[in-house]
C-alpha positions, 0 to 999 in steps of 0.5 A: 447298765443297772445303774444308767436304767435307774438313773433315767429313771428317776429323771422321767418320773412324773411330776406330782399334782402338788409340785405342778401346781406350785410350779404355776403359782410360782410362774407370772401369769400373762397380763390381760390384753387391753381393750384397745388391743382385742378390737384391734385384733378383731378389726385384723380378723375382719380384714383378714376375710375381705383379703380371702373373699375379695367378692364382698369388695364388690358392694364398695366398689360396682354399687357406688359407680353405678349409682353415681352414673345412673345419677349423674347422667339420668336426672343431671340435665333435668335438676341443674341444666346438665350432668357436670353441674349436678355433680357438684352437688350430688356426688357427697350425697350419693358417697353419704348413700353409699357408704351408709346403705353397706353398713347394714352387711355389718348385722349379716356379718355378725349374724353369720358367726352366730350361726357357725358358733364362732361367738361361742368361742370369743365369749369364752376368751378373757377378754374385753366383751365389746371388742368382738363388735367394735373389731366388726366395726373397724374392720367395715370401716376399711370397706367405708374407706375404700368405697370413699375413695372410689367414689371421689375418684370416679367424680373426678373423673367426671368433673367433680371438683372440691373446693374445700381442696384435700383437707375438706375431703378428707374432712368429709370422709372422716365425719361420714366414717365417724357417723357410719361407725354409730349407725352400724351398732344398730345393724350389729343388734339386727344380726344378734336379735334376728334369727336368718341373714336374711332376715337381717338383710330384709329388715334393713333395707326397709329402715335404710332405703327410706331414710337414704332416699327421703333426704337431700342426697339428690334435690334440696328439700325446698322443692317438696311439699310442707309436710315432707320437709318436716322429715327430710330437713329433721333426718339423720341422713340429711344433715351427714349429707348436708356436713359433707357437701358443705365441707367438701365445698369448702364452708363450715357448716357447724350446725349440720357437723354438730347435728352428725356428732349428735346423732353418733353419739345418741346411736352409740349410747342407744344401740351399743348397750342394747347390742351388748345385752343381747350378745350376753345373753344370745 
């Protein structure tokens, strides 16, 4: 009896502090995982919220409809003689609206995690810095998608009909995502500058619904004065709004492709950096 007590003993003493530590030495360490993997995460995490608050779907689904209702059959017959004609060209420009006026819930996103402290923990993990955001944006990306695809549905419904077929659509779309993506880094640095969702959310309907509306989404600009076409034919939203009409229609307008390129790559060189400064040091 002796003997077995002194046995187990000896098998349960605990091991020194010295040969714990060689024993991890010894073990291979996990490799780091890839920035592309850790955005990847993020963007799963951030489907993973839409999937258990399926409320915040209502901004890409209830608001595009109604705009494009209200639209359509309010100013159709006054614009272009009736609602079916005016659709042609107003329902690119109102899903280029659309899309890019929800991007701002990127900023009240991220500013909500900053309040709850969830950063906090992200910014300790030995990972990627920039992932955290680019996974915001991924994720919001599927929002862009799903807000796309019922906006052409219903314009279907409507009478809408793409000439550019399935490939100038699907053109279209992938441009406005490309462009909604760049936009949302300015949002990102709203949600980390600004203190309040609130805030963040009244700080970007002033920026957004100037430039959305002081476009071509709804009437070409040769019917407004001199000095305002100076600004609509030089605006961002101008230009995304002109490519994804023209692409849908079945043309190639390169120079209104090329001005969207520009401008996504001048907000991502521009906003991104800023927004990871302040992340940094937030």
């Amino acid at each position: 009896m002796s003997t077995a007590t002194s046995t187990e003993t000896k098998e349960l003493a605990p091991v020194s502090t010295e040969s714990l530590a060689a024993l991890l030495v010894a073990k291979e360490r996990p490799q780091r995982p890839s920035a592309l993997s850790t955005s990847l995460t993020f963007g799963w995490r951030a489907m993973l919220k839409i999937k258990h608050v399926p409320e915040q779907l209502f901004d890409v689904t209830a608001f595009p409809i109604m705009n494009l209702l209200m639209f359509t059959y309010l100013f159709g017959g006054a614009l272009a003689g009736s609602p079916t004609d005016y659709i042609q060209f107003v329902l690119p420009g109102i899903l280029v609206m659309s899309v890019v006026m929800i991007t701002m819930y990127t900023g009240v996103s991220v500013n909500i995690d900053i309040e709850k402290g969830v950063f906090d923990r992200f910014r300790s993990l030995p990972i990627w810095r920039p992932s955290a955001m680019v996974g915001y944006l991924l994720g919001d990306a599927l929002r862009y998608t799903i807000a796309s695809v019922i906006m052409l549905a219903m314009g279907l419904l409507l009478g809408y009909r793409p000439d550019g077929g399935f490939p100038g659509v699907v053109a279209g779309i992938a441009l406005l995502l490309l462009f909604s993506f760049a936009f949302s880094w300015i949002w990102t640095m709203f949600g980390l500058m600004l203190r309040t969702e609130k805030s963040v959310m009244s700080v970007s309907m002033m920026v957004i619904f100037p430039l959305t509306f002081l476009s071509n989404v709804f009437v070409d600009p040769r019917t407004m004065p001199g000095w305002l076409q100076a600004f609509v034919n030089n605006s961002p939203v101008t230009h995304l709004a002109s490519a994804v009409r023209g692409l849908m229609a079945g043309d190639w307008p390169a120079a209104d492709v090329m001005w969207t390129l520009g401008w996504s790559a001048a907000l991502v060189v521009v906003f991104g950096p800023v927004t990871m400064r302040l992340y940094n040091r937030k």
